[in-house]
C-alpha positions as a Markdown table, in Angstrom:
| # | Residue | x | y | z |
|---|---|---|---|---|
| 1 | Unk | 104.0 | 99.6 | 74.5 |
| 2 | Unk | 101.8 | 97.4 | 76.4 |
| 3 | Unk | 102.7 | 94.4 | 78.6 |
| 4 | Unk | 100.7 | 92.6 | 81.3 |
| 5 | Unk | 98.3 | 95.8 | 80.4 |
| 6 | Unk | 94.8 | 94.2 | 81.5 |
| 7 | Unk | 94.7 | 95.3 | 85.0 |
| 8 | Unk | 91.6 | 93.2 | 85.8 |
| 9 | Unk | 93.7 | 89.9 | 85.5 |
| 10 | Unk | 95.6 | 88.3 | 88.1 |
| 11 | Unk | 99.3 | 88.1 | 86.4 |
| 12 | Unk | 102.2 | 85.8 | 87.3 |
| 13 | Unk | 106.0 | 86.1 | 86.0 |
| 14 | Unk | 108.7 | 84.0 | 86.7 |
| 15 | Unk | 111.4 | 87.4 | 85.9 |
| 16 | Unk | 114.6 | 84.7 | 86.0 |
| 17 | Unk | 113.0 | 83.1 | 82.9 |
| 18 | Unk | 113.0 | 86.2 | 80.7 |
| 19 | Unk | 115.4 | 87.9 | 78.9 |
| 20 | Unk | 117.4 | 90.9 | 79.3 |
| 21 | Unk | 116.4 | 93.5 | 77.2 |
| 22 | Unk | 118.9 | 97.2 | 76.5 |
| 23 | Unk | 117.9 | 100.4 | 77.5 |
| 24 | Unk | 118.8 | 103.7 | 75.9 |
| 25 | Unk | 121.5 | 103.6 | 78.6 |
| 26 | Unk | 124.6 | 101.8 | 77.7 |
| 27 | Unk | 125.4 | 99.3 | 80.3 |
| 28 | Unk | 122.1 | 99.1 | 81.9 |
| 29 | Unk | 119.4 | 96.2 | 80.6 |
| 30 | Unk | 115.6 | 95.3 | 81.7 |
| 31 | Unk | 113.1 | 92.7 | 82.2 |
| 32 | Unk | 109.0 | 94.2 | 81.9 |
| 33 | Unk | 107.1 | 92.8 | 84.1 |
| 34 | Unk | 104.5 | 95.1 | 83.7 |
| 35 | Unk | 104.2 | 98.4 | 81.2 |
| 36 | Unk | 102.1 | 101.1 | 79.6 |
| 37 | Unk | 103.8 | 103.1 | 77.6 |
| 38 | Unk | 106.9 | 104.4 | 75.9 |
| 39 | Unk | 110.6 | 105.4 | 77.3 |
| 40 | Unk | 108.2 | 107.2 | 80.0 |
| 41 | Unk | 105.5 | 104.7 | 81.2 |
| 42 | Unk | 103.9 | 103.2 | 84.4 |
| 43 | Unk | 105.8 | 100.2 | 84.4 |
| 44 | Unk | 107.6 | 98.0 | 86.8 |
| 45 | Unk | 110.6 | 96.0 | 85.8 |
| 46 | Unk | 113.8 | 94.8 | 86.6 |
| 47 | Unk | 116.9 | 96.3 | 86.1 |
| 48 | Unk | 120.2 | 95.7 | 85.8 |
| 49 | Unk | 123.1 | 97.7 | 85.9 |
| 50 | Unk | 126.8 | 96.4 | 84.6 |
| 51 | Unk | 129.7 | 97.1 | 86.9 |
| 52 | Unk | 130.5 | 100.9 | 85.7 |
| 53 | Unk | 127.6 | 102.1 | 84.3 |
| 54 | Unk | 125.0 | 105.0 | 85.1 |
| 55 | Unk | 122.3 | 106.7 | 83.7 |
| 56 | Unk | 121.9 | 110.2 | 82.8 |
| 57 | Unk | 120.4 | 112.8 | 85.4 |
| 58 | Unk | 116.7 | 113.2 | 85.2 |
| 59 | Unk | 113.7 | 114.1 | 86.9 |
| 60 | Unk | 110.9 | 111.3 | 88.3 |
| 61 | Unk | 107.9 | 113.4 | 87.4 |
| 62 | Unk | 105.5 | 110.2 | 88.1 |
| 63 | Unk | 108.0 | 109.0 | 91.2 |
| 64 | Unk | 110.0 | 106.1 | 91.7 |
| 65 | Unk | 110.2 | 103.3 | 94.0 |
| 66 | Unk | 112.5 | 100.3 | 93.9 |
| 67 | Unk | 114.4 | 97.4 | 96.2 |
| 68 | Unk | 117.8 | 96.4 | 95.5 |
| 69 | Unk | 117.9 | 92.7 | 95.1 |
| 70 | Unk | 121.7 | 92.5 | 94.3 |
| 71 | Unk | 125.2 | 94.2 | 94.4 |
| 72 | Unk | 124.5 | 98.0 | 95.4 |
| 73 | Unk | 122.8 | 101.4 | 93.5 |
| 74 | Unk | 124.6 | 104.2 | 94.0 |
| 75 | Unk | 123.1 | 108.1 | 93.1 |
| 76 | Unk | 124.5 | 111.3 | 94.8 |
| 77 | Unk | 122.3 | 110.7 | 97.8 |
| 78 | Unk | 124.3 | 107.6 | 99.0 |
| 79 | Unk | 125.1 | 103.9 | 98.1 |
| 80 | Unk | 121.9 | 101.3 | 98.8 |
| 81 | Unk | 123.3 | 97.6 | 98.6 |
| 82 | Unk | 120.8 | 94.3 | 98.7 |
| 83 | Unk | 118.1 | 94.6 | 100.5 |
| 84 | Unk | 117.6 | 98.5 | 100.2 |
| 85 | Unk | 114.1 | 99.5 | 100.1 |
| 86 | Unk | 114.0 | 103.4 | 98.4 |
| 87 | Unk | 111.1 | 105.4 | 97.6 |
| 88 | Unk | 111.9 | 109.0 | 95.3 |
| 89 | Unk | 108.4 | 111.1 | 94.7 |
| 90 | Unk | 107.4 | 113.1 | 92.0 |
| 91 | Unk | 109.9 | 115.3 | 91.1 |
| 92 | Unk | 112.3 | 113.9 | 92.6 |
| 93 | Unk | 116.1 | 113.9 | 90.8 |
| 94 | Unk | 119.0 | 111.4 | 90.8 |
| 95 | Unk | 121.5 | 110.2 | 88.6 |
| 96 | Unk | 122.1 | 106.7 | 89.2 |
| 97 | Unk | 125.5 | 104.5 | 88.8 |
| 98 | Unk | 126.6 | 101.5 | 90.1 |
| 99 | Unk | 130.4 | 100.5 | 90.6 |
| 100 | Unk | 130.0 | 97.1 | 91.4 |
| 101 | Unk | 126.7 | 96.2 | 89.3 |
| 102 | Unk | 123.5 | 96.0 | 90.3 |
| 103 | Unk | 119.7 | 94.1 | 90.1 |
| 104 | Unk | 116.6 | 96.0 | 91.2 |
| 105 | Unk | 112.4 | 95.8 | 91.2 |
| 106 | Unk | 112.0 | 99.0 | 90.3 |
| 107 | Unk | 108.4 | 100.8 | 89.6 |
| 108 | Unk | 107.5 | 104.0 | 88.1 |
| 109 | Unk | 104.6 | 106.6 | 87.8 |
| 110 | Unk | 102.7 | 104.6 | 90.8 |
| 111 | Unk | 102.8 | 107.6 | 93.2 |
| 112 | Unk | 100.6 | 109.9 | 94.0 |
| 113 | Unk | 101.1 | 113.2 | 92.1 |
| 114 | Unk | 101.4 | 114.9 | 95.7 |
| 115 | Unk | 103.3 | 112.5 | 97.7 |
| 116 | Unk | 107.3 | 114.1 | 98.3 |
| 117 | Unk | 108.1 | 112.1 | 100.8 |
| 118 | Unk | 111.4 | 110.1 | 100.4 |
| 119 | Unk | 112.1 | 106.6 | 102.1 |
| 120 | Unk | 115.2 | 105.1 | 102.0 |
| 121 | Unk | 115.8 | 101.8 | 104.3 |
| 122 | Unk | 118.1 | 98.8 | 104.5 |
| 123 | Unk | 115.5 | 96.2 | 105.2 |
| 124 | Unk | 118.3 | 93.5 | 105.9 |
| 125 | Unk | 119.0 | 95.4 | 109.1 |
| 126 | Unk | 115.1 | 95.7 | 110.3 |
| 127 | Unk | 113.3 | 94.1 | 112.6 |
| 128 | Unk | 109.7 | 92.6 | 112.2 |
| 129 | Unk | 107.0 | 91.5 | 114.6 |
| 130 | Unk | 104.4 | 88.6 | 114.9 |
| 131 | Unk | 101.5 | 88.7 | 112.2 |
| 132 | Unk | 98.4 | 90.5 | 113.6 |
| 133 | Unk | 96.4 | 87.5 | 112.1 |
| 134 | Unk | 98.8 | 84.5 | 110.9 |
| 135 | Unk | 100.5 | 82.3 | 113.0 |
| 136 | Unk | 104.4 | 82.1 | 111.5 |
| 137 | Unk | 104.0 | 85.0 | 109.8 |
| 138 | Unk | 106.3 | 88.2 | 110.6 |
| 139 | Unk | 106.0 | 91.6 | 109.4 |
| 140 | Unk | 108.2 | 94.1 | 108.3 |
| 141 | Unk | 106.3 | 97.5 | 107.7 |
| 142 | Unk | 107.8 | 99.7 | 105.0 |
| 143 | Unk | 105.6 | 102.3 | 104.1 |
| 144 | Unk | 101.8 | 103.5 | 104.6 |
| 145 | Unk | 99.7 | 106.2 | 103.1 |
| 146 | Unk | 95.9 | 106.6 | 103.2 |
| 147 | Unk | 96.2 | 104.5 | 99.5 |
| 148 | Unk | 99.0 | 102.0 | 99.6 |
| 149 | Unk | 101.0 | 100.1 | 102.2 |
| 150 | Unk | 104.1 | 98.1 | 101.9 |
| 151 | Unk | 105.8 | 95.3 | 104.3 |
| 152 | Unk | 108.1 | 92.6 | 103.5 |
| 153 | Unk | 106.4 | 89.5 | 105.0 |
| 154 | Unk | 108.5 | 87.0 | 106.4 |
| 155 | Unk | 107.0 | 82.9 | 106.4 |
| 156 | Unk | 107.5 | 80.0 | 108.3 |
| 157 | Unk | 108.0 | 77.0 | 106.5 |
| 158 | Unk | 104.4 | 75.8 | 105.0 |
| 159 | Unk | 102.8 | 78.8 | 106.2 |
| 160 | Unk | 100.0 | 80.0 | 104.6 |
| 161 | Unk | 98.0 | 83.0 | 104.7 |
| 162 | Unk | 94.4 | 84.7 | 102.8 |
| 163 | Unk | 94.2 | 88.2 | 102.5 |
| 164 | Unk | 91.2 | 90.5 | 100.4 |
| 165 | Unk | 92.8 | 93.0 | 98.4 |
| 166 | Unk | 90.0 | 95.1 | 97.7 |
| 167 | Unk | 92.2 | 97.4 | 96.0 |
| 168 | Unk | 94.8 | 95.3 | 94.4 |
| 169 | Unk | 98.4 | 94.0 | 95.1 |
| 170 | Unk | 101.5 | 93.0 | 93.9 |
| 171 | Unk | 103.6 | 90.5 | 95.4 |
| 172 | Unk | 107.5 | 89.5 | 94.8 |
| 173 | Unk | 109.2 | 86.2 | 95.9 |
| 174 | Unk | 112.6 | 87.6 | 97.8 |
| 175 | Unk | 113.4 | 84.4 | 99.0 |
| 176 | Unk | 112.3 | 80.7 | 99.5 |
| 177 | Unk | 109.4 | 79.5 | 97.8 |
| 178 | Unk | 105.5 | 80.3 | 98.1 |
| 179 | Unk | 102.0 | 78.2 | 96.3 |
| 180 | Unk | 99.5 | 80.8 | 94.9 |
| 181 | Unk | 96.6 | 79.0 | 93.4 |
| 182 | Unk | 97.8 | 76.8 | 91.0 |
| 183 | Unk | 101.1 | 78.3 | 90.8 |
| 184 | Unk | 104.6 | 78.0 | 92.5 |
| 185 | Unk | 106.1 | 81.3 | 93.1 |
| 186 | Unk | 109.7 | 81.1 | 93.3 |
| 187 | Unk | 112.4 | 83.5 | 94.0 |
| 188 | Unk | 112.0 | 86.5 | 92.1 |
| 189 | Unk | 108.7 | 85.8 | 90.9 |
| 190 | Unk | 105.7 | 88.2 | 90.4 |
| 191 | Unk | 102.2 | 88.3 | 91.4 |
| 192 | Unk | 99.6 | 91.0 | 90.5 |
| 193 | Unk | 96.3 | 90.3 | 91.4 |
| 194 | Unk | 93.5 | 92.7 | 90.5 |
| 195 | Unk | 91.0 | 94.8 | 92.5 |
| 196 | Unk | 88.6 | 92.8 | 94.8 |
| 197 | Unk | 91.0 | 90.1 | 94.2 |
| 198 | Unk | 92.3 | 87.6 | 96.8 |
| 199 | Unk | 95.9 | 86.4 | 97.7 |
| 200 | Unk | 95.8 | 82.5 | 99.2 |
| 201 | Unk | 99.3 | 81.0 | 99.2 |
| 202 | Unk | 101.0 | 79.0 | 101.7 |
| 203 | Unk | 104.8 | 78.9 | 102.1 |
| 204 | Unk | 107.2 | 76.1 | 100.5 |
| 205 | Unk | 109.6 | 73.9 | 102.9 |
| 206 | Unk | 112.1 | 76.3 | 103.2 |
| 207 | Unk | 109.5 | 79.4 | 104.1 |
| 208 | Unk | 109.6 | 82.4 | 102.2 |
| 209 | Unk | 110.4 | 86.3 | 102.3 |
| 210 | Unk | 108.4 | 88.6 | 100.1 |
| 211 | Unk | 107.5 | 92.2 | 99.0 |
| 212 | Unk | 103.9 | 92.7 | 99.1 |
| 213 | Unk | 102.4 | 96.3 | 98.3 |
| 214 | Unk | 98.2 | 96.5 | 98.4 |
| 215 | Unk | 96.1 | 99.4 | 97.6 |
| 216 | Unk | 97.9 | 101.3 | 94.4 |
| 217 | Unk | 95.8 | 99.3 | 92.1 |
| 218 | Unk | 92.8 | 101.0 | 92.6 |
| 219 | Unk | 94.1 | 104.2 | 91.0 |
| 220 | Unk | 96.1 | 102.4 | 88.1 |
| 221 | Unk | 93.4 | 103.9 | 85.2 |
| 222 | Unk | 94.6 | 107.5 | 86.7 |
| 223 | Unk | 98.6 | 106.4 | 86.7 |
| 224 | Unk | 98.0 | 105.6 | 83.4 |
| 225 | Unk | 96.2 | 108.6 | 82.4 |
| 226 | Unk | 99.4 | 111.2 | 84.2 |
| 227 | Unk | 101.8 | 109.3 | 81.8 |
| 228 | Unk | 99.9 | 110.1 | 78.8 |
| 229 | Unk | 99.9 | 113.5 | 79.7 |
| 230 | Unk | 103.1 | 113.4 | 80.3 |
Protein backbone atom coordinates (compact mmCIF):
# COMPACT_ATOMS: atom_id res chain seq x y z
CA UNK A 1 0.00 0.00 0.00
CA UNK A 2 1.09 3.38 -0.88
CA UNK A 3 -0.34 6.71 0.34
CA UNK A 4 1.14 10.20 0.26
CA UNK A 5 4.29 7.93 -1.04
CA UNK A 6 6.20 10.65 -3.09
CA UNK A 7 8.46 12.01 -0.46
CA UNK A 8 9.66 14.89 -2.69
CA UNK A 9 6.20 16.65 -2.42
CA UNK A 10 5.00 18.95 0.16
CA UNK A 11 1.64 17.04 1.40
CA UNK A 12 -1.31 18.53 3.33
CA UNK A 13 -4.36 16.47 5.04
CA UNK A 14 -7.11 17.82 6.70
CA UNK A 15 -7.29 14.05 9.02
CA UNK A 16 -11.06 15.27 10.39
CA UNK A 17 -12.19 15.03 6.71
CA UNK A 18 -11.35 11.37 6.17
CA UNK A 19 -12.84 8.42 7.08
CA UNK A 20 -12.32 5.85 9.59
CA UNK A 21 -10.91 2.91 8.28
CA UNK A 22 -10.78 -0.98 10.60
CA UNK A 23 -7.84 -2.55 11.61
CA UNK A 24 -7.21 -6.24 12.06
CA UNK A 25 -8.01 -5.22 15.69
CA UNK A 26 -11.57 -5.24 16.61
CA UNK A 27 -12.43 -1.96 18.16
CA UNK A 28 -9.61 0.01 16.99
CA UNK A 29 -9.98 2.12 13.44
CA UNK A 30 -7.40 4.41 11.34
CA UNK A 31 -6.97 7.35 9.26
CA UNK A 32 -3.38 7.14 6.70
CA UNK A 33 -1.91 10.05 6.52
CA UNK A 34 0.96 8.77 5.11
CA UNK A 35 2.08 4.84 4.28
CA UNK A 36 4.37 2.37 2.56
CA UNK A 37 3.54 -0.72 2.96
CA UNK A 38 1.38 -3.55 4.33
CA UNK A 39 0.06 -4.47 8.02
CA UNK A 40 3.93 -3.57 8.76
CA UNK A 41 4.83 -0.28 7.05
CA UNK A 42 6.45 3.26 7.68
CA UNK A 43 3.38 5.02 8.07
CA UNK A 44 1.92 7.62 10.23
CA UNK A 45 -1.84 7.65 10.98
CA UNK A 46 -4.42 8.28 13.32
CA UNK A 47 -5.85 5.99 15.50
CA UNK A 48 -8.60 5.42 17.30
CA UNK A 49 -9.42 3.16 19.93
CA UNK A 50 -13.25 2.43 21.15
CA UNK A 51 -13.91 2.48 24.92
CA UNK A 52 -12.74 -1.36 25.72
CA UNK A 53 -10.64 -2.32 23.18
CA UNK A 54 -6.79 -3.33 22.91
CA UNK A 55 -4.52 -4.76 20.63
CA UNK A 56 -2.62 -7.80 20.78
CA UNK A 57 1.04 -7.82 22.29
CA UNK A 58 3.76 -7.20 19.80
CA UNK A 59 7.06 -6.09 19.28
CA UNK A 60 7.98 -2.41 17.44
CA UNK A 61 10.93 -3.75 15.50
CA UNK A 62 10.99 -0.27 13.33
CA UNK A 63 9.87 1.82 16.76
CA UNK A 64 6.99 3.80 17.58
CA UNK A 65 6.26 7.23 18.46
CA UNK A 66 2.83 8.88 19.05
CA UNK A 67 0.82 11.94 20.96
CA UNK A 68 -2.38 11.36 22.47
CA UNK A 69 -4.83 13.84 21.15
CA UNK A 70 -7.88 12.51 23.18
CA UNK A 71 -9.26 10.28 26.07
CA UNK A 72 -6.15 8.27 27.46
CA UNK A 73 -3.82 5.05 26.05
CA UNK A 74 -3.18 2.69 28.44
CA UNK A 75 -0.28 -0.33 27.99
CA UNK A 76 1.37 -2.07 31.01
CA UNK A 77 3.81 0.74 31.34
CA UNK A 78 1.16 3.22 32.56
CA UNK A 79 -1.99 5.30 31.40
CA UNK A 80 -0.97 8.49 28.94
CA UNK A 81 -4.17 10.75 28.65
CA UNK A 82 -4.35 14.06 26.07
CA UNK A 83 -1.52 15.60 25.56
CA UNK A 84 0.98 12.56 26.13
CA UNK A 85 3.92 12.67 24.03
CA UNK A 86 5.55 8.83 23.99
CA UNK A 87 8.35 7.58 22.05
CA UNK A 88 8.97 3.26 22.21
CA UNK A 89 12.30 2.22 20.08
CA UNK A 90 12.99 -0.60 18.13
CA UNK A 91 12.19 -3.49 19.87
CA UNK A 92 10.39 -2.20 22.11
CA UNK A 93 6.93 -4.24 23.44
CA UNK A 94 3.54 -3.11 24.60
CA UNK A 95 0.16 -4.28 24.46
CA UNK A 96 -2.03 -1.34 24.20
CA UNK A 97 -5.81 -0.88 25.56
CA UNK A 98 -7.75 1.88 26.29
CA UNK A 99 -10.79 1.94 28.86
CA UNK A 100 -12.16 5.07 28.08
CA UNK A 101 -11.36 5.39 24.21
CA UNK A 102 -8.77 6.96 22.73
CA UNK A 103 -7.36 9.33 19.46
CA UNK A 104 -3.61 9.34 18.62
CA UNK A 105 -0.85 10.61 15.78
CA UNK A 106 0.90 7.82 15.83
CA UNK A 107 4.16 6.94 13.45
CA UNK A 108 6.02 3.87 12.87
CA UNK A 109 9.37 2.49 11.50
CA UNK A 110 10.77 6.29 11.63
CA UNK A 111 13.51 5.53 14.17
CA UNK A 112 16.71 4.85 13.95
CA UNK A 113 17.47 1.03 13.97
CA UNK A 114 19.85 1.85 17.17
CA UNK A 115 17.96 4.34 19.14
CA UNK A 116 16.40 2.43 22.59
CA UNK A 117 15.75 5.21 24.32
CA UNK A 118 12.10 5.61 25.59
CA UNK A 119 10.26 9.11 26.16
CA UNK A 120 7.19 9.35 27.76
CA UNK A 121 5.92 13.01 28.67
CA UNK A 122 2.62 14.84 29.50
CA UNK A 123 3.24 17.92 27.46
CA UNK A 124 -0.01 19.62 28.94
CA UNK A 125 2.04 19.91 32.20
CA UNK A 126 5.43 21.43 30.50
CA UNK A 127 6.69 24.54 30.36
CA UNK A 128 8.07 26.38 27.23
CA UNK A 129 10.35 29.39 26.67
CA UNK A 130 10.58 32.39 24.33
CA UNK A 131 11.51 31.51 20.52
CA UNK A 132 15.28 31.78 19.93
CA UNK A 133 14.28 33.67 16.67
CA UNK A 134 10.35 34.55 16.54
CA UNK A 135 8.79 37.05 18.42
CA UNK A 136 5.36 35.33 19.99
CA UNK A 137 6.57 32.18 19.41
CA UNK A 138 7.18 29.63 22.48
CA UNK A 139 8.95 26.42 22.53
CA UNK A 140 8.35 23.30 23.97
CA UNK A 141 11.39 20.84 23.32
CA UNK A 142 10.41 17.19 23.18
CA UNK A 143 13.10 15.27 21.85
CA UNK A 144 16.68 15.72 20.05
CA UNK A 145 19.04 13.26 18.43
CA UNK A 146 21.96 14.03 16.03
CA UNK A 147 18.95 13.35 13.17
CA UNK A 148 15.60 14.56 14.28
CA UNK A 149 14.20 17.08 16.86
CA UNK A 150 10.78 17.56 18.13
CA UNK A 151 8.96 20.60 20.03
CA UNK A 152 5.52 21.55 20.20
CA UNK A 153 5.49 25.31 19.19
CA UNK A 154 3.14 27.43 20.78
CA UNK A 155 1.81 30.93 18.58
CA UNK A 156 0.59 34.05 19.32
CA UNK A 157 -2.29 35.18 17.47
CA UNK A 158 -1.18 36.10 13.72
CA UNK A 159 2.20 35.04 14.36
CA UNK A 160 4.22 33.88 11.72
CA UNK A 161 7.42 32.24 11.36
CA UNK A 162 9.99 30.78 8.16
CA UNK A 163 12.05 27.98 8.87
CA UNK A 164 14.62 25.75 6.15
CA UNK A 165 14.12 22.32 6.64
CA UNK A 166 16.99 21.05 4.93
CA UNK A 167 16.09 17.67 5.91
CA UNK A 168 12.33 17.63 5.93
CA UNK A 169 9.41 18.07 8.47
CA UNK A 170 6.16 17.29 9.46
CA UNK A 171 3.92 19.45 11.07
CA UNK A 172 0.34 18.84 12.98
CA UNK A 173 -2.20 21.55 13.93
CA UNK A 174 -3.01 20.70 17.89
CA UNK A 175 -4.84 23.67 18.31
CA UNK A 176 -6.06 27.01 16.73
CA UNK A 177 -5.46 27.65 13.27
CA UNK A 178 -2.13 28.29 11.15
CA UNK A 179 -1.78 29.77 6.91
CA UNK A 180 0.86 27.58 5.14
CA UNK A 181 1.14 28.84 1.56
CA UNK A 182 -1.95 28.70 0.07
CA UNK A 183 -3.41 26.55 2.60
CA UNK A 184 -5.32 26.85 6.09
CA UNK A 185 -4.16 24.41 8.49
CA UNK A 186 -6.75 23.70 10.97
CA UNK A 187 -6.86 21.62 14.01
CA UNK A 188 -5.66 18.24 13.33
CA UNK A 189 -4.24 18.94 10.03
CA UNK A 190 -0.95 17.66 8.45
CA UNK A 191 1.87 19.05 6.81
CA UNK A 192 4.86 17.19 5.23
CA UNK A 193 7.16 19.21 3.41
CA UNK A 194 10.07 17.54 1.69
CA UNK A 195 13.87 17.85 2.01
CA UNK A 196 15.37 21.37 1.36
CA UNK A 197 11.87 22.44 1.64
CA UNK A 198 10.59 25.54 3.52
CA UNK A 199 7.84 25.99 6.21
CA UNK A 200 6.24 29.84 6.01
CA UNK A 201 2.99 30.08 7.97
CA UNK A 202 1.69 32.66 10.18
CA UNK A 203 -0.84 31.91 12.99
CA UNK A 204 -4.81 32.47 12.66
CA UNK A 205 -6.79 34.91 15.21
CA UNK A 206 -6.94 32.61 17.78
CA UNK A 207 -2.94 31.54 17.60
CA UNK A 208 -2.10 28.08 17.31
CA UNK A 209 -0.33 24.92 19.09
CA UNK A 210 1.50 22.53 16.94
CA UNK A 211 3.74 19.30 16.64
CA UNK A 212 6.56 19.99 14.50
CA UNK A 213 9.39 17.19 13.98
CA UNK A 214 12.44 18.19 11.30
CA UNK A 215 15.23 16.15 10.19
CA UNK A 216 13.71 12.24 9.80
CA UNK A 217 13.00 12.96 6.22
CA UNK A 218 16.29 12.74 5.08
CA UNK A 219 16.58 9.10 5.85
CA UNK A 220 12.93 8.19 4.69
CA UNK A 221 14.39 6.00 1.33
CA UNK A 222 16.34 3.87 4.21
CA UNK A 223 12.94 3.66 6.63
CA UNK A 224 11.42 2.37 3.76
CA UNK A 225 14.06 -0.04 2.73
CA UNK A 226 14.06 -1.72 6.91
CA UNK A 227 10.36 -2.32 6.32
CA UNK A 228 10.78 -4.27 3.29
CA UNK A 229 13.20 -6.31 4.97
CA UNK A 230 11.21 -6.73 7.43
Amino acid sequence: MKISADFSQRVVVHSDSLEWVESPMLGVHRKPLDRVGGEVARATTIVRYAPGSEFSPHVHTGGEEFIVLDGVFQDEHGSFPAGAYIRNPPQSKHQPSSDVGCIMLVKLWQFEPSDRTHVRLQTNFMGSVQHAVFKGVHITPLYKDAIEEVSLLNFEPETAITLDVKNGAELFVLSGSLDEQNDTLIKHSWLRVPVNGEIKAKAGIKGAKVWLKTGHLIDVENQIMRVEHA
